[in-house]
C-alpha positions in Angstrom: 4.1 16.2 4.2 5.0 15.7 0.7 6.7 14.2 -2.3 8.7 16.2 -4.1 9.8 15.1 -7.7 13.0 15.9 -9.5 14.0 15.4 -13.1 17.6 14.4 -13.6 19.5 13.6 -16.8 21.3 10.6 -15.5 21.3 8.0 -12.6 24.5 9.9 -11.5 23.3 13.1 -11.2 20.2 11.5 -9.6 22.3 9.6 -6.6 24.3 12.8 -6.3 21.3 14.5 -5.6 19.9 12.4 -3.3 23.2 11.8 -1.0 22.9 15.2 -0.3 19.2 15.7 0.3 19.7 12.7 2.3 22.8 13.4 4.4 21.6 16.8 4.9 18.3 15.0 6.2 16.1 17.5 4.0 14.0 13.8 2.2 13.3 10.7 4.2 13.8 8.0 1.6 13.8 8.1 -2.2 13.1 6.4 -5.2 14.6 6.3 -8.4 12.6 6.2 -11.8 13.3 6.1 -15.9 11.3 8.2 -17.7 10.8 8.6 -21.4 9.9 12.0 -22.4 8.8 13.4 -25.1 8.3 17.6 -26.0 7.6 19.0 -29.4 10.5 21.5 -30.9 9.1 23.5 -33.4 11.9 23.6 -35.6 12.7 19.5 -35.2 9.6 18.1 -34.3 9.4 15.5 -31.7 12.3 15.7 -29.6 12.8 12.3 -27.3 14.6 12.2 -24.1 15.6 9.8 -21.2 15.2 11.0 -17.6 16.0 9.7 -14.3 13.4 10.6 -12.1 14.2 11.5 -7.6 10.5 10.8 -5.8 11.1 11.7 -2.0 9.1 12.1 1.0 9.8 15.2 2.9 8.0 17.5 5.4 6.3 20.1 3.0 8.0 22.8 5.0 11.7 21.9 3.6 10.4 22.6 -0.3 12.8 25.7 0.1 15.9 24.6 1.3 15.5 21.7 -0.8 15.5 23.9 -3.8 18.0 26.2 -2.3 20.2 23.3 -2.2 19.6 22.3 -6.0 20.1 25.8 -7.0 23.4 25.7 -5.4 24.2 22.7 -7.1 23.3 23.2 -10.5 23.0 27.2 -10.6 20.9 28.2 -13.9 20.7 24.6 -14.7 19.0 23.3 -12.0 16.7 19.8 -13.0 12.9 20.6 -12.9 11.0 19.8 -9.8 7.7 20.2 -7.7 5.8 18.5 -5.2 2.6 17.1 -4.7 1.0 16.8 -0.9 0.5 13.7 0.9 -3.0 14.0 1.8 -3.5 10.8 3.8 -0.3 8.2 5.7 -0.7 5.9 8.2 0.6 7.3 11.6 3.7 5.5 12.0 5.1 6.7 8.8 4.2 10.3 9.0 5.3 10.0 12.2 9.0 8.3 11.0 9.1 11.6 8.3 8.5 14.2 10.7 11.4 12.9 13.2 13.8 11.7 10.3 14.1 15.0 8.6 15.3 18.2 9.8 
């Protein structure tokens, strides 16, 4: 299992993405998250931005068709993601993940 986290630059992108991970039943439930960012430019400085962040629980053996599925949303510009493992769940709800997802 796993959570895979997605950067988006809006809530409407962010929902978009998540009806369709959802529908297609590659994530069990998600989460929605602001997040200020901030990454040095070298010409400008400190460059601030505003994310909307996708946290979703998924079987760890959908990663690629998940990002399959972003990369034919978004092409070149697809939103950064990754996942982390879920190392330890209580039964029932690794149990609801694996027979809620694809």
């Amino acid at each position: 299992m796993m959570v895979v986290h997605i950067e988006t630059t809006g809530f409407e992108q962010a929902v978009k993405i998540a009806e369709t991970l959802l529908n297609k039943k590659l994530i069990y439930d998600v989460g929605f998250f602001k997040a200020e960012n901030q990454t040095l430019d070298p010409d400008k400085g400190i460059k601030e931005t505003l994310e909307i962040i996708l946290r979703a629980k998924s079987k760890s053996i959908l990663y690629a068709s998940i990002e399959n599925e972003l990369k034919q949303m978004f092409g070149e510009n697809m939103p950064t993601m990754f996942s982390k493992p879920i190392i330890q769940m209580p039964h029932e709800q690794f149990a609801a993940i694996r027979t809620e997802t694809e």
